[in-house]
Every structure is written in C-alpha cells, then in structure tokens.
mmJSON file of the N, C-alpha and C atoms, coordinates in Angstrom:
{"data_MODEL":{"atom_site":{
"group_PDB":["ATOM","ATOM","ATOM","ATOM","ATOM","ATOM","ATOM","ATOM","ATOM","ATOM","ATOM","ATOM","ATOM","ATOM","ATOM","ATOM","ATOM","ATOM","ATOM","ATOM","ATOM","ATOM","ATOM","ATOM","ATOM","ATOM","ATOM","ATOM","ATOM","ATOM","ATOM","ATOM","ATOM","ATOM","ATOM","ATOM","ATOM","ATOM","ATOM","ATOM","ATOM","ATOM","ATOM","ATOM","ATOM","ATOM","ATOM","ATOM","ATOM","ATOM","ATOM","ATOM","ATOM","ATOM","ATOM","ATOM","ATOM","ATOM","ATOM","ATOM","ATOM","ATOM","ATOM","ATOM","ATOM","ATOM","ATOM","ATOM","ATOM","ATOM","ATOM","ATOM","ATOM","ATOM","ATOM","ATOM","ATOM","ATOM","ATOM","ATOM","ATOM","ATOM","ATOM","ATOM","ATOM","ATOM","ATOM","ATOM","ATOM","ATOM","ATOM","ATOM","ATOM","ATOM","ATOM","ATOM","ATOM","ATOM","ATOM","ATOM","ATOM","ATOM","ATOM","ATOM","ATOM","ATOM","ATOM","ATOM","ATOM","ATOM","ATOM","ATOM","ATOM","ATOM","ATOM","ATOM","ATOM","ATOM","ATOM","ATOM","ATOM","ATOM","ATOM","ATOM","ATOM","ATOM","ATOM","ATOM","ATOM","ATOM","ATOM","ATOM","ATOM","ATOM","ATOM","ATOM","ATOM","ATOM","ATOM","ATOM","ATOM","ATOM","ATOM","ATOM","ATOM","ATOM","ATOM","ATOM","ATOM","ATOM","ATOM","ATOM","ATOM","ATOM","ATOM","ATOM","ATOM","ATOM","ATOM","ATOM","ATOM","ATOM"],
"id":[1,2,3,4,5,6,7,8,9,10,11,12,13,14,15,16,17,18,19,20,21,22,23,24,25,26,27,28,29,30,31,32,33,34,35,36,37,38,39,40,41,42,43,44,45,46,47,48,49,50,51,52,53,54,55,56,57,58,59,60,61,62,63,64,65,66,67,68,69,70,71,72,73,74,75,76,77,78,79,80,81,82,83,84,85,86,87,88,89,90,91,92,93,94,95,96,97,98,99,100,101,102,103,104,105,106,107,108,109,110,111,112,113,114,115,116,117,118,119,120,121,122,123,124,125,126,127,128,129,130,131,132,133,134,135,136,137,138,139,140,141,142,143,144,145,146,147,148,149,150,151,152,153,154,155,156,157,158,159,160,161,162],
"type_symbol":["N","C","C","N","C","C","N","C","C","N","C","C","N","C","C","N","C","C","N","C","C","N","C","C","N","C","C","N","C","C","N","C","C","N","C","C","N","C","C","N","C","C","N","C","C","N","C","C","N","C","C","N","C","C","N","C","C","N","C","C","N","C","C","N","C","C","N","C","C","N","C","C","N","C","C","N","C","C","N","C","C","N","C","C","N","C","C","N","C","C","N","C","C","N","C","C","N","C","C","N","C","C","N","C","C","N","C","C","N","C","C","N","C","C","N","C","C","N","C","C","N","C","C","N","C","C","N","C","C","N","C","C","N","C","C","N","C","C","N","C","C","N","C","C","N","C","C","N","C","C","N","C","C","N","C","C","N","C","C","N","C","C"],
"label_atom_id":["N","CA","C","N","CA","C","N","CA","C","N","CA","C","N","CA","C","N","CA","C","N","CA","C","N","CA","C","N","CA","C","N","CA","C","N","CA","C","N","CA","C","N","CA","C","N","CA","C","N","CA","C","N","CA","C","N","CA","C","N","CA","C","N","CA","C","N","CA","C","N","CA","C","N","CA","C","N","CA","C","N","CA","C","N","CA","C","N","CA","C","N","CA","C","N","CA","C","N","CA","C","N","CA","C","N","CA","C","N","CA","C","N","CA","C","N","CA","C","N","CA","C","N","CA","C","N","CA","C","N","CA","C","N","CA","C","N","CA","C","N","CA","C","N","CA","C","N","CA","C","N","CA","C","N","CA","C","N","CA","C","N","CA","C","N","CA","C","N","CA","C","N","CA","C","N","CA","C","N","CA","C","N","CA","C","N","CA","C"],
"label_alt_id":[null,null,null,null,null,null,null,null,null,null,null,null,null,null,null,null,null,null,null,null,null,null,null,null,null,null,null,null,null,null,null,null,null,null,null,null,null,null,null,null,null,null,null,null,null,null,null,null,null,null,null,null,null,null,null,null,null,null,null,null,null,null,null,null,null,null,null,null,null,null,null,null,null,null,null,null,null,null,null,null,null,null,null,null,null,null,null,null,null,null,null,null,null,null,null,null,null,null,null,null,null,null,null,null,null,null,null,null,null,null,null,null,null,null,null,null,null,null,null,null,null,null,null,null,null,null,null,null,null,null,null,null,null,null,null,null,null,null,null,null,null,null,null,null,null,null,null,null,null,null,null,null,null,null,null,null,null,null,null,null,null,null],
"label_comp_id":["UNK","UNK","UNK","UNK","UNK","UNK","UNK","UNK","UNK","UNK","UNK","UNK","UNK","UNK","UNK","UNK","UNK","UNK","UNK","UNK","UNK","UNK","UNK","UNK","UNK","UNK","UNK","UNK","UNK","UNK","UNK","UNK","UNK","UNK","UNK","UNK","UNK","UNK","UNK","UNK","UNK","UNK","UNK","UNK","UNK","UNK","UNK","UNK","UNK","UNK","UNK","UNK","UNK","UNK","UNK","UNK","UNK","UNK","UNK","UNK","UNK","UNK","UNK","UNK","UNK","UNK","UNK","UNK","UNK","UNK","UNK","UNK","UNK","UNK","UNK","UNK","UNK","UNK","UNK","UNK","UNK","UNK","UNK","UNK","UNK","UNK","UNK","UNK","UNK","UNK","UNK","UNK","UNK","UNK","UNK","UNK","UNK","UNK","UNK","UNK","UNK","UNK","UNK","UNK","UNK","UNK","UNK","UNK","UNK","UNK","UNK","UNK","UNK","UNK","UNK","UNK","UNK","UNK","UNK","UNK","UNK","UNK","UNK","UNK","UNK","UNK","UNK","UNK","UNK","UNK","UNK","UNK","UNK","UNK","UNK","UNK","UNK","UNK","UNK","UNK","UNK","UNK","UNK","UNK","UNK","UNK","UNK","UNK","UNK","UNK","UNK","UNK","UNK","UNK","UNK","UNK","UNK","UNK","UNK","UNK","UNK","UNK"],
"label_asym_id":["A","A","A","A","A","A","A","A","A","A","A","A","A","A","A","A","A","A","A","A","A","A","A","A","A","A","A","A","A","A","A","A","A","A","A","A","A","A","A","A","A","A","A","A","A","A","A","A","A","A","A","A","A","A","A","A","A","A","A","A","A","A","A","A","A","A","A","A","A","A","A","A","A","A","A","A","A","A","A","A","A","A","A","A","A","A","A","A","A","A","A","A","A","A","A","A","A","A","A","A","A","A","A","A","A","A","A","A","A","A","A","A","A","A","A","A","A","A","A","A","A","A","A","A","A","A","A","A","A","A","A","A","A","A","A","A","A","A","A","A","A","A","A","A","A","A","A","A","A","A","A","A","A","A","A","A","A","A","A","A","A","A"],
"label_entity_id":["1","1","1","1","1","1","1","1","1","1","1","1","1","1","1","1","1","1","1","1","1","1","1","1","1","1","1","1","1","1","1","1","1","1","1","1","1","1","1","1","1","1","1","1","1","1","1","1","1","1","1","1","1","1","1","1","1","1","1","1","1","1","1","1","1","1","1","1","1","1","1","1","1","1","1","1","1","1","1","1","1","1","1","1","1","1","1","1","1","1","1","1","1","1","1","1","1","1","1","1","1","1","1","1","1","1","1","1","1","1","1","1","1","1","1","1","1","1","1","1","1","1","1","1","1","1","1","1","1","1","1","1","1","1","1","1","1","1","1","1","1","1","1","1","1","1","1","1","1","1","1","1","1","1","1","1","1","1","1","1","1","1"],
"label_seq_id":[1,1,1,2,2,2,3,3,3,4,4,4,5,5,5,6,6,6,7,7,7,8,8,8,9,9,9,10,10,10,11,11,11,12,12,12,13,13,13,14,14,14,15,15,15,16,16,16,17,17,17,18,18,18,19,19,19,20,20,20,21,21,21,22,22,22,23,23,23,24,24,24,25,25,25,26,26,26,27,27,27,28,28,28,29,29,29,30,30,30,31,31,31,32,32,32,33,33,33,34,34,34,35,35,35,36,36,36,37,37,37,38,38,38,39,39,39,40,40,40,41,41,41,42,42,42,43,43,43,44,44,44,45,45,45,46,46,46,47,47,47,48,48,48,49,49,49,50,50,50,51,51,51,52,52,52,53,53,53,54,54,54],
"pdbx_PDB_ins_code":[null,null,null,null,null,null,null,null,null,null,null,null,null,null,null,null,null,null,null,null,null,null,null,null,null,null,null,null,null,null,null,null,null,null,null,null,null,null,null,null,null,null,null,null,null,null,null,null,null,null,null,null,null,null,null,null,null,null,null,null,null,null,null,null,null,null,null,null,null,null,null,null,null,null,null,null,null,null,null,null,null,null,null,null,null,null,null,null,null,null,null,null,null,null,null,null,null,null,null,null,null,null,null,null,null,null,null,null,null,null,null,null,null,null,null,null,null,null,null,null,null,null,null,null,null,null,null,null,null,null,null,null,null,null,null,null,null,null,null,null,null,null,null,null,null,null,null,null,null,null,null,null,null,null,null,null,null,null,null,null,null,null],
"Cartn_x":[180.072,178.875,177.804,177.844,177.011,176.829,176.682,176.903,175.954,175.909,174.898,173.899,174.071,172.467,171.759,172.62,172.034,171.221,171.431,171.366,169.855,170.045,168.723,167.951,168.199,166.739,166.021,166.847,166.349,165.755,165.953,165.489,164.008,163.971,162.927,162.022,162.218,161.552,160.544,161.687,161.008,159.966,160.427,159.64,158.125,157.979,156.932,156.427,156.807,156.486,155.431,156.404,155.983,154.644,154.457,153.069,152.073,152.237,151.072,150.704,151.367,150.569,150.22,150.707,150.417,148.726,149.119,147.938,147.615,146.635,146.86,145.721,144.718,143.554,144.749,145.5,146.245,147.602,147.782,148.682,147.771,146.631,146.034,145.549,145.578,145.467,146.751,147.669,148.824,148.928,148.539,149.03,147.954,146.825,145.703,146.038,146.605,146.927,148.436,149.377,150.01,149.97,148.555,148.32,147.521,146.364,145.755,147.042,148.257,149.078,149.89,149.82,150.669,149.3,148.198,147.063,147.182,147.508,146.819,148.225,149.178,150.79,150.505,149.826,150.146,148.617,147.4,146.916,147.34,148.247,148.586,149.595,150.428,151.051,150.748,149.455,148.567,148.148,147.387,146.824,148.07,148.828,149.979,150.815,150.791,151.154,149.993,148.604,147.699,148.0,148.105,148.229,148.772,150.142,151.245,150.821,149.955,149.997,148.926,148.056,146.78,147.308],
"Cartn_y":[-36.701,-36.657,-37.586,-38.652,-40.023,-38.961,-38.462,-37.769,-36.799,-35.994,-34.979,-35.507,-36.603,-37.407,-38.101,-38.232,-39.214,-37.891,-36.582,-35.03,-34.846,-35.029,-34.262,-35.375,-36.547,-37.913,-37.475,-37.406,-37.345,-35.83,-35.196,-33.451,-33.923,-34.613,-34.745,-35.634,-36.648,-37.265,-36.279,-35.983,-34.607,-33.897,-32.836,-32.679,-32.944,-34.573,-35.629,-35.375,-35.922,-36.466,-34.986,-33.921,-32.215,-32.285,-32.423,-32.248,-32.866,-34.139,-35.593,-35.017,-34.504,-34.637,-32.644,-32.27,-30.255,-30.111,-30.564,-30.64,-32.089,-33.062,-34.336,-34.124,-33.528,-33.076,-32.871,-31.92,-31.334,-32.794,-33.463,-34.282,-35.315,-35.567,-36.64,-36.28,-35.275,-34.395,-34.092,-34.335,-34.746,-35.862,-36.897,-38.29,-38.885,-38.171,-38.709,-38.084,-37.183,-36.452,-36.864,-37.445,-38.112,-39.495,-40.282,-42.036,-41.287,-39.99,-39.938,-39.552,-39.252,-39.016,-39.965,-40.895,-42.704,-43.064,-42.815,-43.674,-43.153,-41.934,-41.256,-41.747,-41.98,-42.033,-43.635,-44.653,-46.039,-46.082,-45.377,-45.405,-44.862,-44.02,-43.574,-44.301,-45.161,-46.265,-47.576,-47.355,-49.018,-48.164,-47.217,-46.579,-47.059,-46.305,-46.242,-47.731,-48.413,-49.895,-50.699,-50.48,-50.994,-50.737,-49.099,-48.463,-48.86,-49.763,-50.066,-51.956,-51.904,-53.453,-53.347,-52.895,-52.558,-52.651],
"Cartn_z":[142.857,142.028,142.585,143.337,143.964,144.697,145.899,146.556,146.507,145.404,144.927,144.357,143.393,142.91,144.154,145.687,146.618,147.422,147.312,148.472,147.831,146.319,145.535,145.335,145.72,145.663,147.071,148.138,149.389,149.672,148.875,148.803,148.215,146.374,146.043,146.894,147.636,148.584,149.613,150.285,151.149,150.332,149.604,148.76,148.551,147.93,147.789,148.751,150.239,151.358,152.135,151.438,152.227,151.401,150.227,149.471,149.663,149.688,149.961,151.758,152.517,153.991,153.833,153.065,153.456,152.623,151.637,150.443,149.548,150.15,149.469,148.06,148.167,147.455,145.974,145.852,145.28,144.428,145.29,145.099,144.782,144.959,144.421,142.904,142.72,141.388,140.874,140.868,140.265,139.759,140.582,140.522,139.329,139.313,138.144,137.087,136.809,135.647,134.783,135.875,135.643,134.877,135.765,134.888,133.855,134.002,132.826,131.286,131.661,130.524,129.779,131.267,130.646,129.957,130.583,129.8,127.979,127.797,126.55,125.927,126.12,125.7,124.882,126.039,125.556,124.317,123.99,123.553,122.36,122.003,120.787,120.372,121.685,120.888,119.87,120.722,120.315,119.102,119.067,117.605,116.521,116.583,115.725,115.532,116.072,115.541,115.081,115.57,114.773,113.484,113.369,111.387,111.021,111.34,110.962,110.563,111.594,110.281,109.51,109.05,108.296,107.075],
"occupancy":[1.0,1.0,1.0,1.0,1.0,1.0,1.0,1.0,1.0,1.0,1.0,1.0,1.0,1.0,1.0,1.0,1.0,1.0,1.0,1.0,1.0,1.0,1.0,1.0,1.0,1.0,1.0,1.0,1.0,1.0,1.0,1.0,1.0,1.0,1.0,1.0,1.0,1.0,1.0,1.0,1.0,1.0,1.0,1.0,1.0,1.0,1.0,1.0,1.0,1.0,1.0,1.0,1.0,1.0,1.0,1.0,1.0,1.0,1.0,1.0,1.0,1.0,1.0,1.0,1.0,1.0,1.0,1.0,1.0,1.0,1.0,1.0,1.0,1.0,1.0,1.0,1.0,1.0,1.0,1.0,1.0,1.0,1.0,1.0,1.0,1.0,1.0,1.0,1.0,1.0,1.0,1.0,1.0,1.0,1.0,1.0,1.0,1.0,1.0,1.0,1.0,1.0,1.0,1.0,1.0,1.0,1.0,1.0,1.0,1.0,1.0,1.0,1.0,1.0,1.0,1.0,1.0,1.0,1.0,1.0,1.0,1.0,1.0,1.0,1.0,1.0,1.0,1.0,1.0,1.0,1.0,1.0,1.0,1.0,1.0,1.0,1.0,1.0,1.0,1.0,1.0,1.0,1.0,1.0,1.0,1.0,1.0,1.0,1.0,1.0,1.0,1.0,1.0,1.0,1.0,1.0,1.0,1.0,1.0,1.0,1.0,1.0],
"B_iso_or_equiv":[0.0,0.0,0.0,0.0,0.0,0.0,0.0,0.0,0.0,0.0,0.0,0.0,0.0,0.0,0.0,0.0,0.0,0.0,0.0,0.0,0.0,0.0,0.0,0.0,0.0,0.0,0.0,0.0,0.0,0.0,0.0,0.0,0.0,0.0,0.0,0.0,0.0,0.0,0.0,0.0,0.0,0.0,0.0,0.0,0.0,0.0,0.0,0.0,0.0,0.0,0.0,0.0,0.0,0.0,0.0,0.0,0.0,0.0,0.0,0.0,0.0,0.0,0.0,0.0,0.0,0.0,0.0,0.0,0.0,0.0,0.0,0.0,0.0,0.0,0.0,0.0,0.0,0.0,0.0,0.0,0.0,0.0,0.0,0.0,0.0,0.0,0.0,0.0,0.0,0.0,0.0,0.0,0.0,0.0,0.0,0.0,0.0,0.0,0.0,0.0,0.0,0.0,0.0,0.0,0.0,0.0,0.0,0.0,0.0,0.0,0.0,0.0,0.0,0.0,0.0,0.0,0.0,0.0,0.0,0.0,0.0,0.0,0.0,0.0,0.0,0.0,0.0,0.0,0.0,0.0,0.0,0.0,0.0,0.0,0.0,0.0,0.0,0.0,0.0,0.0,0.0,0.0,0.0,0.0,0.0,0.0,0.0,0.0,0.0,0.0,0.0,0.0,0.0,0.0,0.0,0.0,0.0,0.0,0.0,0.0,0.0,0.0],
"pdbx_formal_charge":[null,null,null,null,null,null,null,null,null,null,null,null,null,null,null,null,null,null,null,null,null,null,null,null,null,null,null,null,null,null,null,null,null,null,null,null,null,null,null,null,null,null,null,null,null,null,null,null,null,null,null,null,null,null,null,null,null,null,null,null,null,null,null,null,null,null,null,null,null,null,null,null,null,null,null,null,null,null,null,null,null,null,null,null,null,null,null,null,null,null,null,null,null,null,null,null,null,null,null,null,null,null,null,null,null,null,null,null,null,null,null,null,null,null,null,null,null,null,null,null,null,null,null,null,null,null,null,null,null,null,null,null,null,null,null,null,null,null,null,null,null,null,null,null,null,null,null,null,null,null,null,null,null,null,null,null,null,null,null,null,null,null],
"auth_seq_id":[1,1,1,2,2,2,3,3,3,4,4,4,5,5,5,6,6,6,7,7,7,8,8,8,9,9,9,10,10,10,11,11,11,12,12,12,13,13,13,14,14,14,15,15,15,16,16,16,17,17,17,18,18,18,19,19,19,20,20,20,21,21,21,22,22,22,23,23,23,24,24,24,25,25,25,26,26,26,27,27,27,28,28,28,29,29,29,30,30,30,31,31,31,32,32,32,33,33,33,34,34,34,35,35,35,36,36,36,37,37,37,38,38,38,39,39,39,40,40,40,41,41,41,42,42,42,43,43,43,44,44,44,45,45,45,46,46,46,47,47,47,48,48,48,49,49,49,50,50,50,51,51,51,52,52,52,53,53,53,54,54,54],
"auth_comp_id":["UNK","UNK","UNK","UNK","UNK","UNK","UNK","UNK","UNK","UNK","UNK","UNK","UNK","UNK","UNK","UNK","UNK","UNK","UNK","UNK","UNK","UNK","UNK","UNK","UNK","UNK","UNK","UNK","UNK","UNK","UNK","UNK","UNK","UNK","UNK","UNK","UNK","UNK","UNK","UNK","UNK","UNK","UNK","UNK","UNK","UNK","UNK","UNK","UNK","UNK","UNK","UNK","UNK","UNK","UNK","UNK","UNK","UNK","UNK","UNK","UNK","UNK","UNK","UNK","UNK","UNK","UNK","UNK","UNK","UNK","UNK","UNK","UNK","UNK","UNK","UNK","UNK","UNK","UNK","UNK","UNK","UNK","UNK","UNK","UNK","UNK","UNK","UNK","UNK","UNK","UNK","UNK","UNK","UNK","UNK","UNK","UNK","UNK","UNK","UNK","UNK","UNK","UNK","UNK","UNK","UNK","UNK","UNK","UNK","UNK","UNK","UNK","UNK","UNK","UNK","UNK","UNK","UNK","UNK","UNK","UNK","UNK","UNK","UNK","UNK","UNK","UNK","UNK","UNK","UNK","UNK","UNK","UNK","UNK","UNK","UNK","UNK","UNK","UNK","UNK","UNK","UNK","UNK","UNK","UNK","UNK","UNK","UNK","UNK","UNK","UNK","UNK","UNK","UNK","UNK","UNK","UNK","UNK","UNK","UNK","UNK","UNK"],
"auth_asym_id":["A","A","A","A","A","A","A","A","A","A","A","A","A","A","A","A","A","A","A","A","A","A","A","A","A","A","A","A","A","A","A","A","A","A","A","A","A","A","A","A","A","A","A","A","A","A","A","A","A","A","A","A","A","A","A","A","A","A","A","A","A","A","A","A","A","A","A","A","A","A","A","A","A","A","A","A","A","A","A","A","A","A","A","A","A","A","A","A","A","A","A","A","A","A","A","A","A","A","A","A","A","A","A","A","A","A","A","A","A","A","A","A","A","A","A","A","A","A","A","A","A","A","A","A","A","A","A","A","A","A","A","A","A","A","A","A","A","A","A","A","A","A","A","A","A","A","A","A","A","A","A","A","A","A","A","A","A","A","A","A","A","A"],
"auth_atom_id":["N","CA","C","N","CA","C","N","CA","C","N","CA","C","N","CA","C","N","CA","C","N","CA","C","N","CA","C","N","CA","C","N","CA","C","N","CA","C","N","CA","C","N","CA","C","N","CA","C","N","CA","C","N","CA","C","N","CA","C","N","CA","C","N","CA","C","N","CA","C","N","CA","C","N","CA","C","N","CA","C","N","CA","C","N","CA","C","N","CA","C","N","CA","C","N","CA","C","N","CA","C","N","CA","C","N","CA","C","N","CA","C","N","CA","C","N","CA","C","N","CA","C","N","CA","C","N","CA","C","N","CA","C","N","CA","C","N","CA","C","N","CA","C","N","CA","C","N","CA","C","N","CA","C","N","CA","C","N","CA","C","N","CA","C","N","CA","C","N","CA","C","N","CA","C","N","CA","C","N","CA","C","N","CA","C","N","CA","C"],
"pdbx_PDB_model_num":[1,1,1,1,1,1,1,1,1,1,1,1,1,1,1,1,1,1,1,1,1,1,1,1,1,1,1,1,1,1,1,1,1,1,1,1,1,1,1,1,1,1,1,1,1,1,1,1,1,1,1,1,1,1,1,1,1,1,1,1,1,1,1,1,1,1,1,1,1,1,1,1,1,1,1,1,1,1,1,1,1,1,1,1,1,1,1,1,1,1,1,1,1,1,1,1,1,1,1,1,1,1,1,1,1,1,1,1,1,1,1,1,1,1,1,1,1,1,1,1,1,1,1,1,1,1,1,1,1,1,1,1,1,1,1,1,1,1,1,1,1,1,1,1,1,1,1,1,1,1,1,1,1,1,1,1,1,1,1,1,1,1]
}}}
C-alpha cells in the first residue's frame, strides 16, 4: 500500500510539473482560483465567529 500512495504522489507530481511548463497561463489560473477559494473559506470563518460573539 506505501508503495502505491508513493507511484500516485510521483504520478501527481508529473502531472503538476506536465501542466506548469505545457500551459502555465492555464496553471497560473488554477493556482489563483485556488487562494481566491482559501481566501473566501477563511472570510466566512471570520464572519461566522464574529456572529458568534455579538
């Protein structure tokens, strides 16, 4: 099983590595849409514990 989680990290690597140099335009548009979703995630956290002490 180590074995198979170690085949498919180094697959998803490749992967990564095949996208960022084939199409970076594309992968740089991943990667913003990605922080723009941590951004909107920790803002509804902060919303929602503000309400919570009000």
């Amino acid at each position: 099983m180590a074995q198979a989680k170690k085949i498919a990290l180094y697959m998803l690597i490749v992967f990564v590595l095949y996208t960022i140099i084939k199409t970076p335009a594309r992968a740089a548009d991943l990667v913003q849409i990605g922080f723009e979703g941590i951004s909107d995630a920790a803002k509804s956290v902060g919303e929602f514990m503000g309400e919570l002490i009000k």
